[in-house]
N, C-alpha and C positions, 0 to 999 in steps of 0.2 A: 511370473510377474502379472499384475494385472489385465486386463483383456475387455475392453469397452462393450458391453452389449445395451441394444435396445429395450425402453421402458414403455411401456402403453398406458401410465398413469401417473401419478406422483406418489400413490399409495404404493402403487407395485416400485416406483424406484426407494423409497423408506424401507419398505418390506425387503426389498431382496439383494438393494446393494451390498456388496460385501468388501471391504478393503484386506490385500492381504500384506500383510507385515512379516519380512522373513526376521530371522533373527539377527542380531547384532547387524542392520543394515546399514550400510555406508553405501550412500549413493554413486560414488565415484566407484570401486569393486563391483558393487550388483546391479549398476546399471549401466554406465556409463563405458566401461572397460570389455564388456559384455556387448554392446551396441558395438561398439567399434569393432571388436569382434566378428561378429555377424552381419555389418551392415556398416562398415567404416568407414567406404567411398560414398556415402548417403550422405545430405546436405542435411546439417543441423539448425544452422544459424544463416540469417543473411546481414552483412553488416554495413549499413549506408554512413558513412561519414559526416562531418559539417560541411563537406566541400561536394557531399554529392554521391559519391567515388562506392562503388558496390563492390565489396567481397562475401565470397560463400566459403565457408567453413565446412569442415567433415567431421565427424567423431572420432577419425581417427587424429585429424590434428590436435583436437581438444586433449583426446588421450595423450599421446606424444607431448605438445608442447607441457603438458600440467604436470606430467611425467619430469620431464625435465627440471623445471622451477621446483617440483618437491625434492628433486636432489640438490637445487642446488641452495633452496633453507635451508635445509638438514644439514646440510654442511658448513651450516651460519649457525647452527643452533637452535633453531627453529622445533620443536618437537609437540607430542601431544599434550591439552590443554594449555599451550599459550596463548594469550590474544595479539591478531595481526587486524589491524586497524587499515583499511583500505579507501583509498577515496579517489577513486578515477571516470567519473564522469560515464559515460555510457560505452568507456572504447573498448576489445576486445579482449583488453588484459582483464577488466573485470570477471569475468568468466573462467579464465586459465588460473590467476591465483585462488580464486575461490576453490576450484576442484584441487589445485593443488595441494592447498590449506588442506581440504579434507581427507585427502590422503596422508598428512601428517597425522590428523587427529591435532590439530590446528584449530584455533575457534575463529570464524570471521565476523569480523568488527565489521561491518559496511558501514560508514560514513556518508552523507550528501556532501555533491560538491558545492553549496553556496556554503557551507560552515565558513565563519567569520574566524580568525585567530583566537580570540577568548572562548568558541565554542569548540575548538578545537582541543585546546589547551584545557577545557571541564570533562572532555572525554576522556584523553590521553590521562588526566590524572586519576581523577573519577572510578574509570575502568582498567587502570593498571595495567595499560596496552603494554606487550612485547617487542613487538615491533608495527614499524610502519611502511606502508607502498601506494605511496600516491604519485598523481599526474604533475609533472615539472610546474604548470601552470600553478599549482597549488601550494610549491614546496615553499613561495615565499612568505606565505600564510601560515604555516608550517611554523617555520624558520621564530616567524613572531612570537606564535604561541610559544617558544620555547624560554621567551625571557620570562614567563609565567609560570609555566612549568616545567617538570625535567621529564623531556624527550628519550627515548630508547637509544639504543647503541644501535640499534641494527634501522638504519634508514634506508630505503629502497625509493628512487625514481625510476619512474617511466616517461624515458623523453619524445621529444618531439625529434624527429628525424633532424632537425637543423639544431640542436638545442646542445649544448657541448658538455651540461651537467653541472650539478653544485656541489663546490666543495663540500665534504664529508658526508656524502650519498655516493651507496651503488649507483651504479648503473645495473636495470632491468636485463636487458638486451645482453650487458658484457655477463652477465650471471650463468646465462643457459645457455652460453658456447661453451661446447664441448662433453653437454652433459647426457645422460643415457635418456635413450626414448621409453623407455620402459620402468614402471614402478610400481612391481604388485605388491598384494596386501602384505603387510608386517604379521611374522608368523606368533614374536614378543607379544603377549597379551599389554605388556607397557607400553609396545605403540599401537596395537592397534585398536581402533577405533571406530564406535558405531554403536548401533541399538539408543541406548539411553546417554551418551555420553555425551556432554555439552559441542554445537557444532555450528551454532551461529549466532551472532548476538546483533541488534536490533535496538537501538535508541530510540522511545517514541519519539512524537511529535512535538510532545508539549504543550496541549492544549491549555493545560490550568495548571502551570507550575513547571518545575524543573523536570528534564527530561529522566524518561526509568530506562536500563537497559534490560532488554526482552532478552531471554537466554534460552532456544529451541533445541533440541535433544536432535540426534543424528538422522530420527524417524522424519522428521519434520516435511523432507523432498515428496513422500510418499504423500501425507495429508493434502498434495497439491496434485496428485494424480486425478483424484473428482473436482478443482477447480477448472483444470485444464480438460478433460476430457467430456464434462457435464455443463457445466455452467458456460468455459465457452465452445462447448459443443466442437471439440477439434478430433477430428482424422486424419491418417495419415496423410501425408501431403498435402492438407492444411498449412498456410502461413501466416501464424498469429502475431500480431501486434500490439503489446500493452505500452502506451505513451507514459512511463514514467523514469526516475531518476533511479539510477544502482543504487545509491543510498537510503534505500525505503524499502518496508516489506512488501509493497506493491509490484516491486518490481521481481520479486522470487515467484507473487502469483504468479505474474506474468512473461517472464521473460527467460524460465529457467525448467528448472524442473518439473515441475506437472504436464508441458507443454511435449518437451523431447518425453516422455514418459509414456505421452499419448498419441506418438508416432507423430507429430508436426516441428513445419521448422520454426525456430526463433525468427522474429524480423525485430530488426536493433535500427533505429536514425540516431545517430549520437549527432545534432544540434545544438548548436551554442548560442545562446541569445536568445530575443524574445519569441516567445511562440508565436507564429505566424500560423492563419488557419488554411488560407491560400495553400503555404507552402506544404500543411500536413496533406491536405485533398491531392495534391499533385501526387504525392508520395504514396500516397493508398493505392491512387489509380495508375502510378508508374509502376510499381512492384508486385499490382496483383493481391494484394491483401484479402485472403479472405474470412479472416476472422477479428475485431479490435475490440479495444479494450480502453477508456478512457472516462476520467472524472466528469461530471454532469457541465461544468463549467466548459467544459472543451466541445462539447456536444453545444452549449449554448451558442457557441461563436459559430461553428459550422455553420448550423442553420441560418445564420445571418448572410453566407456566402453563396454564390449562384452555382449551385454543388450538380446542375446542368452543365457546365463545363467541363466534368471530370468524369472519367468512367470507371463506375464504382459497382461494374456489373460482375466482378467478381467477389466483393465484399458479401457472403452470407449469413453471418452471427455479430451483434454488438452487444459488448456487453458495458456495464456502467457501476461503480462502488467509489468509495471514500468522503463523498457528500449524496444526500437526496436529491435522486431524479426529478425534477420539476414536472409538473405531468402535461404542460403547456409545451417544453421540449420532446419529450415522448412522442405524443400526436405529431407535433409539424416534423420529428426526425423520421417518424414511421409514413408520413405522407409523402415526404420528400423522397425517400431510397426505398418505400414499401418493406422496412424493416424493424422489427418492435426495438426495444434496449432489453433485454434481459436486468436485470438488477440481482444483488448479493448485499449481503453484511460481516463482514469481519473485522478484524481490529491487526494491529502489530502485534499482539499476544496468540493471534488464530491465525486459521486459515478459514475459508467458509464455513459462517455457523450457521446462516439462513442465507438462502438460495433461490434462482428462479429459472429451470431448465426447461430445455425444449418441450418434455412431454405435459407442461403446465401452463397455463394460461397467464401473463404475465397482466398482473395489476396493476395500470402507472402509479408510482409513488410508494408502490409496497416493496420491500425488498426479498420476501418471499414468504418462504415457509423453513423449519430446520433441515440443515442436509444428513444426509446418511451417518448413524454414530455418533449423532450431535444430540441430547436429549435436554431441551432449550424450555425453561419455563419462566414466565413472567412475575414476580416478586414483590411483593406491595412493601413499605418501610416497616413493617412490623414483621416481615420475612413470611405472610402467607401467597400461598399463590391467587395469581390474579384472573379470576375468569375474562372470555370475551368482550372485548369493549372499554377494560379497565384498564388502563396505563399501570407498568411498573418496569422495576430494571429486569434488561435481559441477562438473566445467568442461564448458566448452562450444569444439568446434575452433574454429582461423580457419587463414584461407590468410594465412601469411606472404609469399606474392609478389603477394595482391591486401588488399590492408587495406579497402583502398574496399568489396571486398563483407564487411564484418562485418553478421551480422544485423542487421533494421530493428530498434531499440529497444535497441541493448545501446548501453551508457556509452559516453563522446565521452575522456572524462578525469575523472578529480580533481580538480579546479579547486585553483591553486597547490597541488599534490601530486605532483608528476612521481614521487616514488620508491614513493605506493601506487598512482601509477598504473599503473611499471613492474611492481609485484609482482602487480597482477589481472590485466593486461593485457599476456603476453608477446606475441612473435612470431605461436607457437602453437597456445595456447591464453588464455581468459579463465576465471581462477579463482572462482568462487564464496565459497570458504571455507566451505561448507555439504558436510554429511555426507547419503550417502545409501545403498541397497543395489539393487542390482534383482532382481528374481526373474525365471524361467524366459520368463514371456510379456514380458518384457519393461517392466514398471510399476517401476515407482521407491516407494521406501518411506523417508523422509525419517529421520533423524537425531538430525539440531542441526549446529549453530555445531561447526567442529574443534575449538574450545577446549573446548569443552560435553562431549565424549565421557569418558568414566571409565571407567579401567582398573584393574580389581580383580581379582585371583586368577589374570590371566593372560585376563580375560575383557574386551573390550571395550562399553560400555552405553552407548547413545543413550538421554537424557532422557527422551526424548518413550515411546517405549516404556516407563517404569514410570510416570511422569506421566499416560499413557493408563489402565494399570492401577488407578490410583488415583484418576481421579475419575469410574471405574466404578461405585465404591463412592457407596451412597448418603449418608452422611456427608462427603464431600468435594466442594465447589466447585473450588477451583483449588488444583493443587500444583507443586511447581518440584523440580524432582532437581538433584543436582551431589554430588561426589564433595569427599570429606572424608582429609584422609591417614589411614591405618590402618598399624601394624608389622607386620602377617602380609598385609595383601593389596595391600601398596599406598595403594588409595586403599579406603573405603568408602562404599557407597551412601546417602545423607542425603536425606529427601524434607521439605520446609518444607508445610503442609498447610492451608489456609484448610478451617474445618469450616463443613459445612452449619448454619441455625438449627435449633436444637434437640439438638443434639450438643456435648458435653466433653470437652475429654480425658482421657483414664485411661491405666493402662496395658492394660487389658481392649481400651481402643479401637484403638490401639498396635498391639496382639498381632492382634487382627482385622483392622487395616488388612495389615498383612504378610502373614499368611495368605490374603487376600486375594488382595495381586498374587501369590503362588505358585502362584496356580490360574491367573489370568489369564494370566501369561507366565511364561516359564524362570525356574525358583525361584532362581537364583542372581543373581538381578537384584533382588530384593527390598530392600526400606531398611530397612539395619542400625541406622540412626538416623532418627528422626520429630520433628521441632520443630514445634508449632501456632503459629502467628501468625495476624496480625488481619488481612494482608495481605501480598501479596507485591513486591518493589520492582519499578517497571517503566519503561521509558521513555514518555516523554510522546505514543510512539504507542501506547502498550499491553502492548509487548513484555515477556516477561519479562527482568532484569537478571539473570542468574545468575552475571554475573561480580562482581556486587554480594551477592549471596551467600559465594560462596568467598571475598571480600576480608573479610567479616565475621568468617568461620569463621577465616581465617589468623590475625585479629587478636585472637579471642577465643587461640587457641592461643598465640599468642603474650604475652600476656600472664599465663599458665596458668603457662606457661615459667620465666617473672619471677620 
């Protein structure tokens, strides 16, 4: 298995990292069963509750309990290639069904737990779930979607210790009394399961349009051994904490496999309700955390909070993806804790494609350079590459006469999608649809979404770059850019602006926010139009919707028209 050594450059970590892929790998068999094995009474996981309440986990209970549930599917029916659609919030079943699933050769469906009944009900149809195993809280959500669609025969809850069950659901709990602790690999090549065989599936986000299901091959746990051992720089007895929801690929960076891979333990807060920043500081500095992992917007609030009240003297690595680092939070988060943010880029279809590790000098606002087996070039719309300083999409090569070597971690398919599967995944290359620039040494400087870019007066604006500029300012929490038609430029620049408490809007404020970003960045990037809202739309992982913007803006126009 892999073995973490030391890099003294970032050319020597490109040059000489090496990832090894055994054959037909199934993480639960070759990793997971093998750990417990040799180091079983070793603490894996640490699990903090809503209410507080701290349990520590071993690898051998992972083995065992996962053990058990795969006996007791199988005897439901459950076998390789079904899909089992999961939605449980951050609690510890998450973890046991997944490995258990994988010892079927099971595909796991993770679901977020905010899905509404209709979003429910487009997945369960959509993806032609097997079955289902979610948190009671959820089953009456459930229950709805199924006046919409038709629900599986095989229901599974997992209750709450007081909760007494819903008619025509398992019970979790009554399933895996009585069942063996032990479940080695299937000798049957029809069950067993691994190497290239479908083994998790993944619903984007949705940024512009209906959501795709992401479909990653068995290898996929490995491509996360260099997020977790590189990017956030974990060793053994390291305890890592990535602040996100089961239902996202965010949370496999960080909360699973590449982490136990690189000898660290999981740290899990399964929280309900609104993020409080107070309460995440307490948590860092109550449990020792010494390595996290979180959205830039979470990092924004911190810094707002007197982070002198918490002892964060064991915290050594942060690292930050899923939106651009604002380089205003960089500075005051590196002033405050004397800690930089590392930064990354990936998608729900990867795992890190550009990266920012210890042995490299972190650029605020860049998100790095390519990681190891990642062969990443810049794309202009005519499909040439795009030298330094030139914006285009980031794709990433493949050898079209070896398909078999596509990097560890990048998409299997589109699950029933052949034609976006054909459009990410040519011959080629695999397209991103993400915008980015590189500069001279090399670093990457993110974008947006192609759809996201605005072109005004002949000039072309990434979001993110006046979005940065703007919630520089201390009156701004979170702002979204997107472009608005205009008759002399095109389009022009609109920023939607969430104000800090204690701030109104005026036009005094207006005038000051602009002026603003004209110092920060190229004044001609500046928003010719400011709308305050109470909130910005976003997908149920967080994301900003700004294609849910421009649809509002069309619609107001359009009615203007009328």
């Amino acid at each position: 298995m892999n073995t973490k050594r030391e890099f003294q450059s970032y050319d020597d970590f490109k040059a000489n990292f090496q990832l090894e892929v055994p054959d037909n790998f199934n993480f639960v068999y070759d990793f997971l069963d093998v750990a417990a094995h040799e180091r079983g009474n070793e603490p894996a996981l640490i699990h903090v509750d809503n209410h507080g309440v701290r349990r520590d986990y071993t690898f051998n209970w992972f083995k065992e309990q996962s053990s058990r549930l795969a006996h007791a599917l199988k005897a439901r029916g459950v076998k390789k290639g079904h899909k089992v659609m999961i939605i449980l919030y951050r609690r510890i079943e998450f973890w046991v069904v997944s490995l258990a699933l994988q010892r079927l050769g099971a595909i796991v469906v993770s679901a977020p737990s905010q899905l509404t009944p209709k979003d429910i009900a487009f997945r369960v149809d959509f993806g032609k779930i097997d079955a289902l195993i979610v948190e009671d809280s959820i089953t009456p959500r459930v229950e709805e979607a199924g006046r919409q669609c038709k629900l599986p025969e095989l229901l599974i809850e997992v209750p709450d210790e007081h909760f007494s069950g819903t008619k025509g659901w398992l019970n979790y709990f009554e399933i895996l009394q009585g069942q063996p602790s032990s479940f080695p690999r299937p000798d049957n090549p029809a069950e067993n399961s691994g190497g290239r065989d479908p083994m998790l599936v993944f619903f984007s986000s949705g940024t512009s349009g209906m959501p795709k299901m992401v479909c990653h091959d068995a290898r996929y746990p490995l491509g996360h051994y260099l997020t977790a051992a590189y990017w956030h720089d974990l060793n053994p007895g390291d305890i890592h904490f990535t602040l996100a929801d089961t239902g996202w690929g965010k949370a496999v960076w960080g909360k699973f496999y590449g982490q136990w891979m690189a000898g660290a333990v999981v740290f899990v807060w399964d929280f309900r309700g609104k993020f409080e920043p107070a309460k995440l500081l307490q948590v860092l500095s109550e449990h020792k955390v010494t390595s996290f992992c979180a959205p830039p917007t979470v990092y924004r609030f911190l810094i707002r909070e007197d982070l002198g009240r918490y002892d964060l003297s064991s915290l050594r690595h942060c690292t930050t993806a899923g939106e651009l680092l604002n380089e205003s939070v960089f500075l005051e988060w590196k002033k405050m804790t004397g800690k930089p943010i590392y930064e990354a880029f990936g998608q729900t279809e990867t795992v890190c494609v550009l990266l920012t590790v210890k042995c490299m000098q972190p650029k605020p606002g860049s998100v790095g350079r390519p990681a190891p087996g990642w062969d990443v070039v810049l794309v202009d719309e005519h499909g040439n590459e795009c030298p330094p300083g030139e914006e285009g999409e980031i794709c990433v090569r493949l050898d079209p006469t070896r398909p078999e070597n596509h990097p560890v971690g990048l998409l299997r398919e589109y699950l029933y999608d052949p034609e976006r599967t054909a459009e990410a995944l040519t011959p080629s290359l695999y397209h991103t649809g993400d915008k980015a620039w590189m500069d001279e040494d090399g670093y990457y400087w993110f974008l947006g979404r192609v759809d996201d870019l605005i072109k005004s007066s002949g000039y072309r604006i990434g979001p993110f770059e006046v979005e940065s500029a703007l919630v520089s300012h201390a009156a701004v929490v979170e702002a979204a850019v997107t472009g608005v038609p205009d008759p002399v430029r095109g389009q022009a620049v609109k920023a939607s602006v969430v104000l800090a408490e204690g701030f109104t809007p005026s036009d005094e404020l207006t005038k000051a926010l602009q002026d603003h970003v004209k110092k920060v960045t190229a004044p001609y990037k500046y928003p010719r139009i400011i709308e305050y809202v109470k909130e910005l739309p976003k997908t149920i992982s967080g994301k900003i919707r700004r294609v849910e913007i421009r649809e509002k803006d069309a619609q107001g126009a359009a009615a203007k028209a009328d």
